[in-house]
Steps between C-alpha positions, in 0.01 A plus 500: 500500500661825358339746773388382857113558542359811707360388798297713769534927501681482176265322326250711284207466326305160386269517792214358238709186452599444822120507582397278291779251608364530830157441440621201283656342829257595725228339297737168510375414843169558394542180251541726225809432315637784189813480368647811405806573222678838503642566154734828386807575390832476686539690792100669470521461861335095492736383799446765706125495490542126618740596746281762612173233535718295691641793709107679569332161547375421867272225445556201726281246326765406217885442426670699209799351324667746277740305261728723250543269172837493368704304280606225729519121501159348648679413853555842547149605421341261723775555768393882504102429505542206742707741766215802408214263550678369848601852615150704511344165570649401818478880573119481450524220821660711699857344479818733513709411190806596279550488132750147551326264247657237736375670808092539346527127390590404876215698620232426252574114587329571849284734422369415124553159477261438196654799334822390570456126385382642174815698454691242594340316190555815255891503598547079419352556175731778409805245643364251265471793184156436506459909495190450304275352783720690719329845331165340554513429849708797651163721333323198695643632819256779550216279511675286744598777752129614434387159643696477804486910635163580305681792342468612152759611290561786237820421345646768283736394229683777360641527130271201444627420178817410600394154622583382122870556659485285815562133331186389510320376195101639403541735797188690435297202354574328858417821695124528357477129583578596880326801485182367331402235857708732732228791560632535916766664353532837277775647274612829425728522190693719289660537187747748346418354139161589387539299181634178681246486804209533289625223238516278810187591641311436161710198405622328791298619769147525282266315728583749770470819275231630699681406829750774480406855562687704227628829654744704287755702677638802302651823600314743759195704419595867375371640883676227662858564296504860579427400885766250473731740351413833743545256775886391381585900427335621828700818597593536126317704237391370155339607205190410396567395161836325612257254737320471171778366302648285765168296538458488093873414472480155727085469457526554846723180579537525868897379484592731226311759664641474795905465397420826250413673796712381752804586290365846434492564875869401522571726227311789589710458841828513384405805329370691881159488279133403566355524192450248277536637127524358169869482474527344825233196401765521175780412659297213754396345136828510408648345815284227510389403148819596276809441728586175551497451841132664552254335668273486228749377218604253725147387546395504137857331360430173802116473433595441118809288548283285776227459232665472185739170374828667356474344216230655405593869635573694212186389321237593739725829633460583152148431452432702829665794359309512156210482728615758729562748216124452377584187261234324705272337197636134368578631140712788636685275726563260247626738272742707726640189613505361099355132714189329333181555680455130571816519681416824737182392578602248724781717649236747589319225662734398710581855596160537622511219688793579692314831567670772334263581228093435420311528206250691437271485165803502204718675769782409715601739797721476802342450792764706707508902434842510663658160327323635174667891552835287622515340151495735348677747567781343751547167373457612132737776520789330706510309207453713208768758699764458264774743667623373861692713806469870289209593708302434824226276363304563812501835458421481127136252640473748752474773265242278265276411820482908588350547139272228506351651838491798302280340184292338829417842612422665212293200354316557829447813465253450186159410612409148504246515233755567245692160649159320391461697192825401401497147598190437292663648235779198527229238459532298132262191567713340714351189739557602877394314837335753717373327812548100384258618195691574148391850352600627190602823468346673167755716300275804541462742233397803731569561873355826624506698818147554588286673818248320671198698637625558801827629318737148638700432187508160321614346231258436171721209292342418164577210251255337223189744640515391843672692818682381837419772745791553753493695830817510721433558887754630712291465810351193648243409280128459658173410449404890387765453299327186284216714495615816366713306272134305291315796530776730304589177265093477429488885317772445288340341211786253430492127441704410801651165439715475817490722822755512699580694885921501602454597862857586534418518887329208578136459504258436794365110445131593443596688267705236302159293549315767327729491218489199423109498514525743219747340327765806561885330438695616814888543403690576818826672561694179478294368170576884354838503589577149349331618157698830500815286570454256200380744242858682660375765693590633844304324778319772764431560857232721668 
């Protein structure tokens, strides 16, 4: 694990998720069993929300056992759940125990003997190599303990994916046959690779599709990122527009957020200076993304090399890039790399699976703002530098990252309508997937600027005699809102062929209800941004 979770006061955010984990294990006691998956990108901030459940939970009436999956042989694996499942259970009885694997063993024996004779049995089949039936009956070991102390238990297997590394063979196929008599016993889940986890949910896992709560776990909400931010800087002073561009930059990744920010207060330090300006989040970009020993390149250079075979890393680095520099359709791919498209398709499918890209309609984007921004213009440019020592290449990024704050504040400073306007604009008939549902995106012959009744702007987007009608929101979006919105849409005398509300703020959940009563598409911030990013354009924040 690249960066230790945040546990307790420095923890922010999530609350909604860590309620709904509670009320997940709290209903377990009622005999109501829901298995829950957590799925996001690296470092989204998926460990420390499990941390966090396991940190804020007081409930009596059940035993957690939080189990990190790594890449490990399968004795190791069980060795680390057996000691977990040992540790808070004999604590649960009341007994005073260390962490000694030895030490647990000697006192489970007297005071778990069932539980203990069933270990006993998992650890001489993995003497024997039987690691197979080993798997089956170490996930067997919750029921027993549940048998003998008439305690449930929520076990919570983290990076859940990675139990295709442990030595075991079918892994998942032999977990949903567990899972599917074992309902004393709950599981909370996560996955860093979107692509992956769902392939093994709809192949391997399919009879327990509906078993698994699906919560997706992406960067904070705009209000909570510039909490999370003012929080880090308190008793510095920072722009607006700067807390703007931060949150756009890393889509509000909690890690990147918080190393940008961190660094800046270091800097602005060494200079006697509170204030947090846009050459000073410069130069913490440049520390931590270009040089080599920043925190963030170091991040982004082991995530790849953990994920990627070597003998395969020029190809996908290179297929990364094209898609990083808005080569992100198969045909443009193919032909910037002069590969057939046979050929590439299967190297983009593996680098979705490993969780670095997904695809979207015809297009292919990169699921990481920062690893995208980082391929292109760090690793790119180290390599395409052709003169070496003349000049401080730090410097020189530093310079480039000042002007692309710049083009960030200016951009900003149009009005958001004209980001729409132009977007639409971009649209050829291209296939998109907007909300699991492919859209096509006309090539429109006429986008206008238009004023609704009550003078809100919207956009008016015309192809083949029928219009989209557009409206940006940079408020949360209500109720009145929806109203407003058919009445004005009702006078205009078009032949409205798509309607469609981007409540750049959030919208309050009756309101979402009432759109989609009226059949009103809903594009938030995050569904904006990701079309402005593969039709090239800069993402936003509010």
């Amino acid at each position: 694990m690249f960066s230790e979770p945040v546990v307790g006061e420095k923890f922010f955010g999530r609350e909604d998720v860590l309620e709904l984990l509670n009320k997940r294990a709290l209903a377990l006691k009622d005999g109501y069993r829901q298995n829950v998956a957590l799925i996001g990108q690296s470092l989204a901030g998926k460990s420390s929300i499990l941390h966090n459940f396991l940190h804020s939970i007081k409930e009596e009436d059940f035993i957690t056992i939080y189990v990190e999956v790594i890449k490990e042989p399968f004795k190791s694996f069980s060795n680390r759940f057996i000691a977990t499942l040992l540790y808070n259970a004999l604590g649960k009885t009341g007994e005073d125990c260390s962490v000694d694997a030895d030490s647990l063993l000697d006192r489970a024996e007297k005071s778990l003997p069932k539980t203990y004779a069933a270990i006993r049995h998992v650890n001489s089949l993995i003497e024997k190599s039987d690691c197979d039936e080993a798997y089956s009956s170490l996930l067997g070991l919750t029921s027993t303990l549940k048998d003998e102390i008439k305690m449930s238990c929520v076990v919570i297997l983290d990076e859940f994916d990675n139990l295709e590394y442990v030595g075991v063979k079918n892994p998942f196929l032999n977990f949903g046959k567990v899972i599917m008599i074992q309902k004393d016993t709950m599981y909370i889940v996560s996955s860093s690779r979107n692509q992956a986890f769902k392939k093994i949910l709809s192949e391997k896992l399919s009879l327990l599709f509906g078993n698994f709560e699906i919560i997706k776990i992406s960067g904070f909400g705009a209000d909570s990122a510039r909490k999370f931010i003012e929080m880090r800087l308190s008793g510095f002073e920072i722009d607006n527009i700067i807390k703007k561009f931060l949150i756009a930059f890393t889509d509000a990744n909690p890690f990147y957020l918080n190393q940008i920010v961190k660094q800046a207060k270091e800097i602005a330090t060494d200079k006697m200076s509170n204030y947090i300006d846009k050459e000073v989040i410069a130069r913490a970009i440049a520390d931590l993304v270009y040089s080599a020993n920043g925190v963030i390149h170091q991040y982004l250079l082991n995530y790849i090399l953990d994920l990627i075979d070597t003998r395969h890393k020029e190809k996908y680095m290179s297929i990364l890039v094209s898609i990083a520099n808005g080569r992100n359709k198969l045909p443009d791919i193919s032909k910037s790399l002069k590969k057939k498209q046979s050929e590439i398709s299967k190297d983009l499918l593996e680098l979705s699976q490993l969780g670095f890209i997904s695809k979207g309609g015809v297009f292919y984007r990169v699921d990481d703002s920062v690893l995208e921004f980082w391929l292109k213009h760090v690793y790119q440019k180290r390599r395409e530098l052709l003169v070496d020592g003349i000049f401080n290449r730090l410097e020189l990024f530093g310079s480039e990252i000042g002007s692309y704050i710049t083009e960030f504040v200016n951009e900003s400073e149009r009005g958001m309508i004209a980001k729409v306007s132009e977007l639409f604009n971009s649209f050829s008939n291209e296939l998109v997937l907007i909300d699991s549902k492919s859209l096509r995106l006309p090539h429109f012959t006429k986008v206008e600027t238009k004023l609704s009744l009550d003078l809100k702007q919207f956009i008016a987007a015309t192809f083949r005699g029928k219009t989209w009608i557009a409206q940006p929101h940079e408020d949360t979006v209500g109720e009145n809102n929806i109203i407003d919105y058919v009445k004005n849409i009702k006078s205009l005398g078009y032949k409205i062929s798509n309607k469609i509300i981007i409540p750049l703020n959030g919208i309050e959940e009756n309101a979402k209800l009432l759109a989609k009563e009226l059949k009103i598409s809903i594009w938030d911030i995050a569904t904006f941004n990701n079309l402005l990013s593969i039709y090239g354009k800069r993402r936003v924040a509010v």
